[in-house]
RODO-2510 file (C-alpha; in nm, 4 decimals, decimal comma):
residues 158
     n   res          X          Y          Z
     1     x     9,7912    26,9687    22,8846
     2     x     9,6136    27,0411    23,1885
     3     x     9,2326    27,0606    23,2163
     4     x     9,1038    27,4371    23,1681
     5     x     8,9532    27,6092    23,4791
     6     x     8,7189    27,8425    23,5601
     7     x     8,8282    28,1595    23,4978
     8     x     9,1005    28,0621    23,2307
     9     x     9,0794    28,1300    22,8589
    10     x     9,0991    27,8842    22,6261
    11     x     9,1954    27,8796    22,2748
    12     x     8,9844    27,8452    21,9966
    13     x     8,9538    27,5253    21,7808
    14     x     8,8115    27,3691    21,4284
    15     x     8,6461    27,0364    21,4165
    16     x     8,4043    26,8366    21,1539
    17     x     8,0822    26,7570    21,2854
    18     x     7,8544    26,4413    21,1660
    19     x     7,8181    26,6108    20,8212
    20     x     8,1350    26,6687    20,7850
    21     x     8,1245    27,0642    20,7976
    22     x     8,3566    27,2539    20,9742
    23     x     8,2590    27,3688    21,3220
    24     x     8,4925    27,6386    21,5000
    25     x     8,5087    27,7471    21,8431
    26     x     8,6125    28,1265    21,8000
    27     x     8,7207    28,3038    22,0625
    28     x     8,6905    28,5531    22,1435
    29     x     8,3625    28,7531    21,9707
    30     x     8,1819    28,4171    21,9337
    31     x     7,8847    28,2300    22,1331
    32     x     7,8093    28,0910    22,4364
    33     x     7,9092    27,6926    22,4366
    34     x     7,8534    27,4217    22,6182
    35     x     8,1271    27,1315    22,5103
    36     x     8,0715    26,8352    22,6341
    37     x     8,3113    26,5602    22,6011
    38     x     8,1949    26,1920    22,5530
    39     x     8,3846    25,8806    22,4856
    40     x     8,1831    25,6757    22,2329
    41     x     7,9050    25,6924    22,0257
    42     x     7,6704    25,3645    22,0720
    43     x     7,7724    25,3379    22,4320
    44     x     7,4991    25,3182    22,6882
    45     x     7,6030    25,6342    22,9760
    46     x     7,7092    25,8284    22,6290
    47     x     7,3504    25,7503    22,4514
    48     x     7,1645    25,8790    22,7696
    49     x     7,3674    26,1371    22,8819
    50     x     7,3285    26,2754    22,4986
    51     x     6,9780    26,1647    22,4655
    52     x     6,9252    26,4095    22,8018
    53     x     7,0992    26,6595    22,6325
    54     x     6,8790    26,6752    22,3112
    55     x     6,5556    26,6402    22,5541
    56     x     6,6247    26,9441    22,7397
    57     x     6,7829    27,1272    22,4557
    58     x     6,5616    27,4315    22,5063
    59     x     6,7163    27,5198    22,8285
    60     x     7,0140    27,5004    22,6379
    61     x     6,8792    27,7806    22,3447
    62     x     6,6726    27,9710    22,6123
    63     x     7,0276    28,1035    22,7481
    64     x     7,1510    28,1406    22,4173
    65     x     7,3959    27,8154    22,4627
    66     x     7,5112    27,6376    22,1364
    67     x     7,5653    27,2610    22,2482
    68     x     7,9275    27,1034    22,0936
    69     x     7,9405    26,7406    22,1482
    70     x     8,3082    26,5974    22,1102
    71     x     8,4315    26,2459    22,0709
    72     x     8,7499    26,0531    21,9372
    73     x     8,4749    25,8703    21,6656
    74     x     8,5008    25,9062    21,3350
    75     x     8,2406    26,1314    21,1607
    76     x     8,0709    25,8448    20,9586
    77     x     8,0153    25,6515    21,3157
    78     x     7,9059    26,0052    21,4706
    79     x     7,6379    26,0756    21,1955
    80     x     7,5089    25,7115    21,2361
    81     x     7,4721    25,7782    21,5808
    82     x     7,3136    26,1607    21,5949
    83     x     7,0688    25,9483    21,2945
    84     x     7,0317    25,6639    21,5627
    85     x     6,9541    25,8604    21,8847
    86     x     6,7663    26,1527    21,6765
    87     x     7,0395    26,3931    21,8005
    88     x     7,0080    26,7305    21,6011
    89     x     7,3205    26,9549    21,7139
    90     x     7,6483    26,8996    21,6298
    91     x     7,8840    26,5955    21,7059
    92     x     8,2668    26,6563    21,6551
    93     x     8,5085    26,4491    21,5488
    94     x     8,8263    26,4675    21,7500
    95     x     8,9408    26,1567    21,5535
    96     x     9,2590    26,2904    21,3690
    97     x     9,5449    26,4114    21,4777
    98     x     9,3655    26,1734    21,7447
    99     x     9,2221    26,3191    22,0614
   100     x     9,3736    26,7003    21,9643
   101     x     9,1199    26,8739    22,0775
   102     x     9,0480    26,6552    22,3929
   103     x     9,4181    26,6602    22,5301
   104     x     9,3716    27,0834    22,4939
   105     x     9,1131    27,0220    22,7310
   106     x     9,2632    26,7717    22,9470
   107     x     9,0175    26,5282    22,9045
   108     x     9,2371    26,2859    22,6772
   109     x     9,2753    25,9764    22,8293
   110     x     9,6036    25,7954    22,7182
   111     x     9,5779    25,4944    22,8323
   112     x     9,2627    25,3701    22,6546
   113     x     9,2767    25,6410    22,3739
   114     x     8,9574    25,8527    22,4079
   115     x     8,7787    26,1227    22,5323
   116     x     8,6654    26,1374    22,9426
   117     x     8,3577    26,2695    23,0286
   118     x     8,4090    26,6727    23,0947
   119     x     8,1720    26,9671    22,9848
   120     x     8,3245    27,2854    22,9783
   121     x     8,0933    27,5958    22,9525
   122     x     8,2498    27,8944    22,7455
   123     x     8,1479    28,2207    22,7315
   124     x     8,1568    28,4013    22,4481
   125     x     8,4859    28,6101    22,5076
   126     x     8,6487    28,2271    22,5693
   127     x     8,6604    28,1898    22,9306
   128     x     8,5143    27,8953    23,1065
   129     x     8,2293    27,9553    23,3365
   130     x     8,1946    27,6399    23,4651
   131     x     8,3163    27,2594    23,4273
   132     x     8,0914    26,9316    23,4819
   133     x     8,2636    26,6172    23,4932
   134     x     8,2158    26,2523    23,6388
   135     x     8,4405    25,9372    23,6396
   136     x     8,4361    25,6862    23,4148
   137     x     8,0998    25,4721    23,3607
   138     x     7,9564    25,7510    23,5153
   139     x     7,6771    26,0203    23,3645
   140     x     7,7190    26,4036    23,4539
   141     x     7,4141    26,4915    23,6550
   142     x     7,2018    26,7146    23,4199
   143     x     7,0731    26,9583    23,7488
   144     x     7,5031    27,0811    23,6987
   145     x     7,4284    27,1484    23,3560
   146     x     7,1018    27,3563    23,5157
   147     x     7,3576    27,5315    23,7238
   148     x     7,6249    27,5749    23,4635
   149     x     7,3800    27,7226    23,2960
   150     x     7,2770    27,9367    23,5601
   151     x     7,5901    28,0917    23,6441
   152     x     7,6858    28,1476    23,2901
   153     x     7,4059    28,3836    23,2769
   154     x     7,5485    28,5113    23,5651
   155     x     7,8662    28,6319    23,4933
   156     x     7,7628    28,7393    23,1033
   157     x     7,5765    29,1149    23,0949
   158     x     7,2944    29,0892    22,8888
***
């Protein structure tokens, strides 16, 4: 599948988070969402980039922006990790069918079997707003989340 764009609607989805609950994406009628794609827990860019994430997280619930953090891992390794890093929103497990979720946002990479690095900012109708991404090894600069952010606001009436 290709990757969404701005503009384009994308289709809801259901994943477990580190607890094991289910966590949906509805669209449309649901929240604002920033989901941001990671490869592996316990890596060093993913730790940071993460860690960054949960640092600034008020930016993130000042513009009423739920935070969805998606990864190939298993649950058990993501709750070990969110326990780890002190992460406190939700970590998703793409694990099985493997990488579902990540290949409907054309982030999958087949080759090596996990999820690129690609944040996708949703409104709550389901359209994306905006789309960070770097290459591989590579952390997303957090001043395009700022931005994301910004033009999410943007295009939403409040």
């Amino acid at each position: 599948m290709g990757r969404p764009v701005v503009g384009e609607t994308v289709s809801g989805f259901e994943l477990s988070n580190q607890f094991g609950e289910p966590i949906q994406l509805s669209t449309p009628g649901g929240v604002a969402t920033a989901i941001v794609f990671f490869p592996f827990a316990f890596s060093s860019v993913c730790a940071g980039e993460l860690a960054e994430l949960q640092h600034n997280r008020h930016v993130f619930d000042e513009a009423g922006v739920r935070i969805l953090a998606v990864s190939t891992d298993h649950k058990y390794a993501l709750r070990s990790f969110a326990d780890a890093e002190g992460l406190n929103f939700d970590l998703l497990s793409d694990f099985w069918p493997h990488g579902r979720v990540s290949r409907q946002f054309g982030v999958f990479d087949d080759e090596h079997g996990f999820a690129g690095r690609g944040t996708f900012f949703i409104d709550g109708l389901g359209v994306v707003r905006s789309v960070v991404s770097s290459g591989r090894g590579e952390a997303r600069e957090f001043g395009k989340y700022l931005d994301a952010l910004e033009s999410l606001r943007a295009e939403v009436p409040g």
